[in-house]
Backbone as CSV, one residue per row, in Angstrom:
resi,resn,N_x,N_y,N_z,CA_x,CA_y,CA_z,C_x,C_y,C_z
1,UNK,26.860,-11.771,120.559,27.441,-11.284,119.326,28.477,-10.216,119.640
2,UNK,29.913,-10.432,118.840,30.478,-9.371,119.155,31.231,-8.933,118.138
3,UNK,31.964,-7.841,117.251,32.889,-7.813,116.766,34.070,-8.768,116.792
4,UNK,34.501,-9.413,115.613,35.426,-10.481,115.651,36.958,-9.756,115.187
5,UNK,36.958,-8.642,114.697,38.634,-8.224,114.564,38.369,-6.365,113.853
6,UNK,39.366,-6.005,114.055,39.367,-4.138,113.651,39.789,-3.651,114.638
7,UNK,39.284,-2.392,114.563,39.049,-0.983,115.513,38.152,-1.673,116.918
8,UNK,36.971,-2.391,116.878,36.207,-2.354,117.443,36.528,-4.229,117.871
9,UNK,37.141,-4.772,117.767,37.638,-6.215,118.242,37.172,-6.567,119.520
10,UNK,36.378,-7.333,120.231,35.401,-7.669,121.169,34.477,-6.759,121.600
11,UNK,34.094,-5.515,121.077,33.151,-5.038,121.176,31.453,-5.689,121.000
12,UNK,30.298,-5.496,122.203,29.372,-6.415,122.016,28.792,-6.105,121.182
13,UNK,27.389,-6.848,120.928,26.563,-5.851,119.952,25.020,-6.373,120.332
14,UNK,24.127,-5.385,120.528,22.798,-5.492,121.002,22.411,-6.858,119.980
15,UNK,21.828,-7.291,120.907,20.759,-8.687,120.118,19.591,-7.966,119.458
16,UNK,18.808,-8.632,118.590,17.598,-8.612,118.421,16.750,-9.774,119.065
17,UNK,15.605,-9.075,120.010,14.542,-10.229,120.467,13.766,-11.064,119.786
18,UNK,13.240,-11.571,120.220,12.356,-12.840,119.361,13.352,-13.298,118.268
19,UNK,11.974,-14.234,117.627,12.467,-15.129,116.358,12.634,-14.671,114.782
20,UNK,11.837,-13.092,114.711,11.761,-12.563,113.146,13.235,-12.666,112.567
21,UNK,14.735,-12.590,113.199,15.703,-11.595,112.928,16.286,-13.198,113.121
22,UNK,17.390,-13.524,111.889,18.801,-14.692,112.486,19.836,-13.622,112.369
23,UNK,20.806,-13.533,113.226,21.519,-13.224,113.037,23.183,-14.029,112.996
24,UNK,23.726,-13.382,111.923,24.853,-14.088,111.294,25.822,-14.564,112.688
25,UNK,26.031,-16.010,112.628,26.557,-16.420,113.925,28.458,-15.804,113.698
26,UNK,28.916,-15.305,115.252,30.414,-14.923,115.126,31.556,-15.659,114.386
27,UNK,31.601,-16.962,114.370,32.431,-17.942,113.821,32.335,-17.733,112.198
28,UNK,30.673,-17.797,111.521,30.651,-17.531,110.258,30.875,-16.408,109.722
29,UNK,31.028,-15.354,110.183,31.281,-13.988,110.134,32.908,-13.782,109.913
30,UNK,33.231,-14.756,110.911,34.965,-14.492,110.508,35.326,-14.944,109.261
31,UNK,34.480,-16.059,109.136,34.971,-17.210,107.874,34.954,-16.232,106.244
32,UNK,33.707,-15.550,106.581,33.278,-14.596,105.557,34.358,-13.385,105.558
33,UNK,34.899,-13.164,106.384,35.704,-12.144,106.549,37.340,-12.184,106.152
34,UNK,37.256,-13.456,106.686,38.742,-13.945,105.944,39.242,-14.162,104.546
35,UNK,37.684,-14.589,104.147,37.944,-14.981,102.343,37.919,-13.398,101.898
36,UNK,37.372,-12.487,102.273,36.850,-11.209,102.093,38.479,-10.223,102.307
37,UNK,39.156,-10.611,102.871,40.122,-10.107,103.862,40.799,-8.973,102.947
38,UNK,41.501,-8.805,101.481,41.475,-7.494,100.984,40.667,-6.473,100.153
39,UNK,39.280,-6.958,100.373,38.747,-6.035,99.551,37.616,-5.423,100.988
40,UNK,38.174,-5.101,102.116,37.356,-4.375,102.985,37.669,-2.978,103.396
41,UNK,38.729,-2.834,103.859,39.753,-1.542,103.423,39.696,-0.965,102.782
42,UNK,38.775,0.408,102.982,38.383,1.592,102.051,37.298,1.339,101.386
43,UNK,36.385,0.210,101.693,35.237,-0.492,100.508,34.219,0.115,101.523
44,UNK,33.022,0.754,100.436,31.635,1.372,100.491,30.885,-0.068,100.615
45,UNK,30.303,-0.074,101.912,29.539,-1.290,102.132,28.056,-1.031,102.157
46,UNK,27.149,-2.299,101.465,25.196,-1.958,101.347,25.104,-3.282,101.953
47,UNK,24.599,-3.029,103.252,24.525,-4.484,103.844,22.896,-4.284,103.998
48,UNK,22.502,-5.239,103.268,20.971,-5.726,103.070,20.051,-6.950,103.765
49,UNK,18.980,-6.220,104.414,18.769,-7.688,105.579,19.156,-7.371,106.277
50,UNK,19.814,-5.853,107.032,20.784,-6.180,107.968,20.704,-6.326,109.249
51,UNK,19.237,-6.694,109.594,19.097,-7.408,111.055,20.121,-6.171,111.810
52,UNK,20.870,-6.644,113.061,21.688,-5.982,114.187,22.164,-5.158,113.588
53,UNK,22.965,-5.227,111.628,24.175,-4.511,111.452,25.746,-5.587,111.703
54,UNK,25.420,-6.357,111.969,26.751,-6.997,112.359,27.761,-7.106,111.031
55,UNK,27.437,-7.103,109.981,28.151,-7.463,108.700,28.599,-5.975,108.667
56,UNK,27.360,-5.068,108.549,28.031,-3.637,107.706,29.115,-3.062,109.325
57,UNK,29.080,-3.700,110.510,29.451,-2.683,111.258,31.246,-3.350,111.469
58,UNK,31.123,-4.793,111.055,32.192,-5.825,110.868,33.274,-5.192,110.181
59,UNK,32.406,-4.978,109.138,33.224,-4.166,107.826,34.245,-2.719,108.163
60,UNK,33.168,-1.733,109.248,33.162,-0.448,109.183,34.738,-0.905,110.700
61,UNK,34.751,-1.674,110.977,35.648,-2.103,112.149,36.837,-2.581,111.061
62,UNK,36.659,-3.229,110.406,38.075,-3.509,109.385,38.279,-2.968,108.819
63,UNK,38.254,-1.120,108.429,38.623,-0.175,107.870,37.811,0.049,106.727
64,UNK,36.426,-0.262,106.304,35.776,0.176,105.169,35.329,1.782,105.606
65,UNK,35.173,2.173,104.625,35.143,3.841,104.769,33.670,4.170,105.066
66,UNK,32.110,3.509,104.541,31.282,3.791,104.784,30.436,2.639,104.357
67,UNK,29.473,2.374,105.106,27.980,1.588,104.980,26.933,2.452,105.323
68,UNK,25.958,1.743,104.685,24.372,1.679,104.214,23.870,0.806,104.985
69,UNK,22.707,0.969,105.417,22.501,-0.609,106.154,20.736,-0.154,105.981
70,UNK,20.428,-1.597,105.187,18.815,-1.256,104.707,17.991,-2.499,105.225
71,UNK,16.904,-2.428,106.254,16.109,-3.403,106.842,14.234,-2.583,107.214
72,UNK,13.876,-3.651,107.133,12.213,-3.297,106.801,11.989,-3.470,108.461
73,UNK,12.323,-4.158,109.150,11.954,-4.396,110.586,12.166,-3.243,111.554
74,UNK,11.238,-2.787,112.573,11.235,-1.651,113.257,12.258,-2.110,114.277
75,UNK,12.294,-3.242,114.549,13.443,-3.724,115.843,14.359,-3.654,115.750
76,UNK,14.597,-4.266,114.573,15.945,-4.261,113.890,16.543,-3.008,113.275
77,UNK,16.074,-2.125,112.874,16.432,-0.169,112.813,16.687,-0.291,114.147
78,UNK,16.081,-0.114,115.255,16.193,0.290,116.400,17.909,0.012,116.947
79,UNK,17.797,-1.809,116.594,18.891,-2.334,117.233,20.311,-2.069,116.371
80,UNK,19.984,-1.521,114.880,20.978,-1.423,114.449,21.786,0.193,114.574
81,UNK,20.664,1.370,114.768,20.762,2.360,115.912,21.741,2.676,116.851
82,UNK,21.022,1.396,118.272,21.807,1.289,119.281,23.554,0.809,118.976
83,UNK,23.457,0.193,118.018,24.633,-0.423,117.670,25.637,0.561,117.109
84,UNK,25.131,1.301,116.062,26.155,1.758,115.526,26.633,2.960,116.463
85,UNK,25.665,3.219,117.327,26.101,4.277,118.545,26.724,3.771,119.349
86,UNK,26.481,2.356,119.797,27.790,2.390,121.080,28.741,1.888,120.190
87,UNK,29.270,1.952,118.930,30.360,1.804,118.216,31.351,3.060,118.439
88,UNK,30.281,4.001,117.912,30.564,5.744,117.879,30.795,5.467,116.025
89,UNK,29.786,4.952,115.212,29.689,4.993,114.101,28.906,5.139,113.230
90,UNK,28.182,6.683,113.835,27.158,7.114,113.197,27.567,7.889,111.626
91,UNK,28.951,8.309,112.170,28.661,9.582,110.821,29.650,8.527,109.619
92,UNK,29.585,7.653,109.880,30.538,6.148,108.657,29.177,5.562,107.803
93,UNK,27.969,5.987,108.745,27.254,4.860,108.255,25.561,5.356,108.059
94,UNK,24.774,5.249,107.289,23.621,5.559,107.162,22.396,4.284,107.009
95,UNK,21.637,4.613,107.833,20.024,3.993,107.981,19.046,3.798,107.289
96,UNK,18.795,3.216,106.385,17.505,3.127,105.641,16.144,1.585,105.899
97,UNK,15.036,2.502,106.234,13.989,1.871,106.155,13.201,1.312,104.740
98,UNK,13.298,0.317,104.730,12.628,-0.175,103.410,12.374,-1.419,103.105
99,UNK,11.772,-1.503,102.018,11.108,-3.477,102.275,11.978,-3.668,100.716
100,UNK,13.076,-4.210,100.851,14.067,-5.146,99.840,13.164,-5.983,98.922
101,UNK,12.042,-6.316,99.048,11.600,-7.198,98.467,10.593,-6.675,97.093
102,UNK,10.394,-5.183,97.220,10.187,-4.555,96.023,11.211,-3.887,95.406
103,UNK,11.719,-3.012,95.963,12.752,-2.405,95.080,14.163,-1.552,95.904
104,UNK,14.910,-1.340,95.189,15.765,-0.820,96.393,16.090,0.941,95.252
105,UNK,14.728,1.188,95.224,14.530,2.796,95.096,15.291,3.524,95.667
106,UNK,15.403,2.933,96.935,15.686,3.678,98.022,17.558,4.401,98.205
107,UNK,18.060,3.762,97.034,19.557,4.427,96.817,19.437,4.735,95.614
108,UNK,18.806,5.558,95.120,18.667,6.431,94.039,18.538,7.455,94.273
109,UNK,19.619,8.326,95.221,19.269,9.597,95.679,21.083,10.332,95.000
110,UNK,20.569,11.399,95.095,22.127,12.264,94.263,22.950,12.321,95.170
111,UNK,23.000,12.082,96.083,23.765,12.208,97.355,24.522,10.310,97.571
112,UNK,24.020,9.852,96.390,24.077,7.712,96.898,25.482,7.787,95.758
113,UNK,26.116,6.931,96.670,27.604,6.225,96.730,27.363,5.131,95.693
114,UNK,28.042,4.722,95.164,28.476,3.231,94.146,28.856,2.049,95.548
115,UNK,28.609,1.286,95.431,29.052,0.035,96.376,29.964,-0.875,96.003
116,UNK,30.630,-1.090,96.577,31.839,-1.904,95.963,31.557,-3.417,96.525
117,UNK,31.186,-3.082,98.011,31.114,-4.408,98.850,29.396,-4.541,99.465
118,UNK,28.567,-5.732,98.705,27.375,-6.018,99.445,27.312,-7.400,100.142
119,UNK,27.038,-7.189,101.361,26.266,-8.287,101.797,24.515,-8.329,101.894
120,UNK,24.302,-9.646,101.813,22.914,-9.470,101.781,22.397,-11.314,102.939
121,UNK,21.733,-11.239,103.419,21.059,-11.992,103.914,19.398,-12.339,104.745
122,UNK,19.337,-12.258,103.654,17.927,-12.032,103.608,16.630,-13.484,104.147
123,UNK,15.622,-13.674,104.830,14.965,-14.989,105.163,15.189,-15.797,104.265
124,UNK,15.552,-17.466,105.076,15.875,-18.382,104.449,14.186,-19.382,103.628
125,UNK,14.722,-19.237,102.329,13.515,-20.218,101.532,12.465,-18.959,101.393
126,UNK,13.064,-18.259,100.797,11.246,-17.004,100.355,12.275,-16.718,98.950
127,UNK,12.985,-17.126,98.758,13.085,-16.803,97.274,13.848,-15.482,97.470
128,UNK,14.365,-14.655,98.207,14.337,-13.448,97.681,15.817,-12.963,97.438
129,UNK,16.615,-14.120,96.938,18.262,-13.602,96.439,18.146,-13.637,94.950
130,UNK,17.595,-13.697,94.353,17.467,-13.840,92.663,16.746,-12.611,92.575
131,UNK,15.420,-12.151,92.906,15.128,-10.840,92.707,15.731,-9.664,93.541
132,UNK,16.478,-9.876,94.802,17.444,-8.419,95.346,18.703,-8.139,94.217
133,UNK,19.369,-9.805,93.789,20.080,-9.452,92.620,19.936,-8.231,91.788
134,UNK,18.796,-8.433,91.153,17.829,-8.016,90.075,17.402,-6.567,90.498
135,UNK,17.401,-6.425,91.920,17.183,-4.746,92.288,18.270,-4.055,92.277
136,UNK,19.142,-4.754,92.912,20.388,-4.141,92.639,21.321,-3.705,91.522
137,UNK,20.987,-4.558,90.765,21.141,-3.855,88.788,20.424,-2.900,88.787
138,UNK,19.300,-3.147,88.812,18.508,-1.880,88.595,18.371,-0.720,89.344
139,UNK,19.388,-0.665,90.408,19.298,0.894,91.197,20.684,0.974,90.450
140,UNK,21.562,0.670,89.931,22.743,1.365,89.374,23.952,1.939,90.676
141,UNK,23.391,0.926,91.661,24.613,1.251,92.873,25.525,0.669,92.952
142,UNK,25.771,-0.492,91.910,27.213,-1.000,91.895,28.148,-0.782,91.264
143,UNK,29.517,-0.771,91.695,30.488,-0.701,91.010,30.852,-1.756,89.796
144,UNK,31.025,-1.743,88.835,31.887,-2.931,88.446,32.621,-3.741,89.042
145,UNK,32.684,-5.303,89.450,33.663,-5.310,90.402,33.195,-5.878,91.595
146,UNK,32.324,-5.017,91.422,31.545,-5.224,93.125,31.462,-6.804,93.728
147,UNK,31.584,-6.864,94.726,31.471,-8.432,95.658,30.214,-8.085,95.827
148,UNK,29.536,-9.167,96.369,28.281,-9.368,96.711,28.592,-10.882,97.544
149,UNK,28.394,-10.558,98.674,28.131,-11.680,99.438,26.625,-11.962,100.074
150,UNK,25.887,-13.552,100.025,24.785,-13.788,100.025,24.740,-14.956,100.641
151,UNK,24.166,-14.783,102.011,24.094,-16.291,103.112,22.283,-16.802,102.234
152,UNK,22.614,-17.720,102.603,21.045,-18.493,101.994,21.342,-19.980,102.374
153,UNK,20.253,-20.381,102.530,19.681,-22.096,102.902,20.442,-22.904,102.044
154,UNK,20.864,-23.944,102.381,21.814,-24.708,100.829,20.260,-25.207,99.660
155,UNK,19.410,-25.440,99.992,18.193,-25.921,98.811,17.680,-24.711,98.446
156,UNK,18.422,-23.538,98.856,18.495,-22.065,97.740,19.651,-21.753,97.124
157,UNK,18.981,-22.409,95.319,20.279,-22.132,94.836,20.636,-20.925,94.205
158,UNK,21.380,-20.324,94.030,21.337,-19.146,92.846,21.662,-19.273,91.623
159,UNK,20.639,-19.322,90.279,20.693,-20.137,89.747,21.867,-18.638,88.616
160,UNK,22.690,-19.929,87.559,23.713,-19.125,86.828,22.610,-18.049,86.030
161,UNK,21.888,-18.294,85.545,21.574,-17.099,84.487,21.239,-15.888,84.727
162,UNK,21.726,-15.188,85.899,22.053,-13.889,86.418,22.939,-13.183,85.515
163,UNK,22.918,-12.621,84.435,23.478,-12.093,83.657,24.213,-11.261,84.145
164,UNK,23.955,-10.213,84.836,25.087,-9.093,85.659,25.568,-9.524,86.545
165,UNK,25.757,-11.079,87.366,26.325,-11.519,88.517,27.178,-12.468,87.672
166,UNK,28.749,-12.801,88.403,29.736,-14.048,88.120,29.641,-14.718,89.246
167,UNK,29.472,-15.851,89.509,29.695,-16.833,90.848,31.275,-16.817,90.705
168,UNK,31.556,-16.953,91.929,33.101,-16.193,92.033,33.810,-17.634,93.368
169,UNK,32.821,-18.273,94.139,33.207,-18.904,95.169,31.796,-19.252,95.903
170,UNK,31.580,-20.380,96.515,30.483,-20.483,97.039,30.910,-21.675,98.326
171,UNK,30.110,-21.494,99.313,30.819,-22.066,100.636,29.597,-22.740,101.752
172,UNK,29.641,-24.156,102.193,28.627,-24.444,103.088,29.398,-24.135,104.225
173,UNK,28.578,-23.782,105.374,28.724,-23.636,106.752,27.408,-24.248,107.873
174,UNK,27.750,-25.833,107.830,26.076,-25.814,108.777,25.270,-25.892,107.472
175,UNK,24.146,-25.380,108.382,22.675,-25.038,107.838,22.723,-23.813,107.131
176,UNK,23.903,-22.985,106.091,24.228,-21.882,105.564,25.330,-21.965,104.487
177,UNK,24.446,-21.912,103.193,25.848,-21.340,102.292,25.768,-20.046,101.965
178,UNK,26.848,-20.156,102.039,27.094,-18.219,101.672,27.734,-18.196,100.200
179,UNK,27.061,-17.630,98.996,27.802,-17.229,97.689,28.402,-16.133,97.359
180,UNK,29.084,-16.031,96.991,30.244,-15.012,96.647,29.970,-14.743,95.128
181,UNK,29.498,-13.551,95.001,28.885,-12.984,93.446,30.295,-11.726,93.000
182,UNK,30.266,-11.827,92.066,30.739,-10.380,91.464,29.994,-9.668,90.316
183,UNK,29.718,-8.682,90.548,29.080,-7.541,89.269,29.816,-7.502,88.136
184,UNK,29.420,-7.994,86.976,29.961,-7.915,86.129,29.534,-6.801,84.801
185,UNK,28.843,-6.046,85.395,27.575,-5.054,84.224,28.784,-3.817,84.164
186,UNK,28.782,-3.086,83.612,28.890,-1.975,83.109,27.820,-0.702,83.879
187,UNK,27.849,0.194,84.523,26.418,1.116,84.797,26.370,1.684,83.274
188,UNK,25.110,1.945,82.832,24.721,2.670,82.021,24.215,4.381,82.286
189,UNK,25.246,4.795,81.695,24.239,6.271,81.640,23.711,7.123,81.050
């Protein structure tokens, strides 16, 4: 795995061992990056699932100003750690431990940013892109606007009646489609 274009352009990036962790293959990463190509520049990234970091650190290499990067796995903190250090992109980017699959509490702090740009990729076939949706309304961290990009199994569909999400573009790759959401809510305050 390596950085595919930025600041950081063939830079490697620590693996994760074993089988718990997929990580987003380099080729699909560009593909995602290309359709993505002006809204990364200066964009607050919440990369969810994020295994290595390769998406939020992708981002932080094509000029986004800051990421979040939130994963429940101790290996995967570790490796995303090592990563953003031999980047030298610690103070762009912050660490959170937490399990996505209840709530994302965890950016409800007075000090938490609006997100403009999410990726999320989360295990394939557990259901869990319809309810992170659904957390993510409900922590009030998005912008209006906001992209949301979401790799998932193609026999995971996301189904339309996501009321605060617009399907915006949706794309097979392989054994991977990736959907392209936009926030369409208003925050309430």
């Amino acid at each position: 795995m390596r950085i595919i274009s930025g600041d950081l352009r063939g830079k490697k990036l620590h693996p994760i061992r074993g089988a718990l962790t997929r990580p987003t293959a380099d080729r699909l990463r560009e593909s995602i990056f290309n359709i993505l190509f002006s809204q990364v520049r200066d964009a607050v990234v919440l990369d969810l699932f994020a295994g290595t970091g390769a998406l939020g650190i992708e981002a932080l290499s094509r000029g986004a100003e800051y990421a979040v990067f939130v994963e429940k796995q101790k290996d995967a903190l570790s490796v995303i750690e090592q990563n953003l250090r031999s980047c030298r992109l610690e103070n762009s980017a912050k660490i959170i431990r937490w399990d996505i699959a209840n709530n994302l509490n965890c950016l409800n702090s007075p000090d938490s940013r609006l997100f403009n740009l999410v990726f999320m990729d989360p295990p394939y076939n557990r259901n869990l892109i319809c309810e992170t949706l659904r957390h993510l309304h409900r922590s009030g961290c998005l912008e209006k606007g906001a992209t949301v990009v979401a790799e998932h199994s193609p026999p995971e569909m996301i189904p339309e009646n996501i009321a605060e999400f617009m399907m915006t573009d949706q794309r097979k790759y392989g054994k991977t489609r990736v959907s392209f959401l936009e926030y369409v809510t208003e925050i309430e305050n």
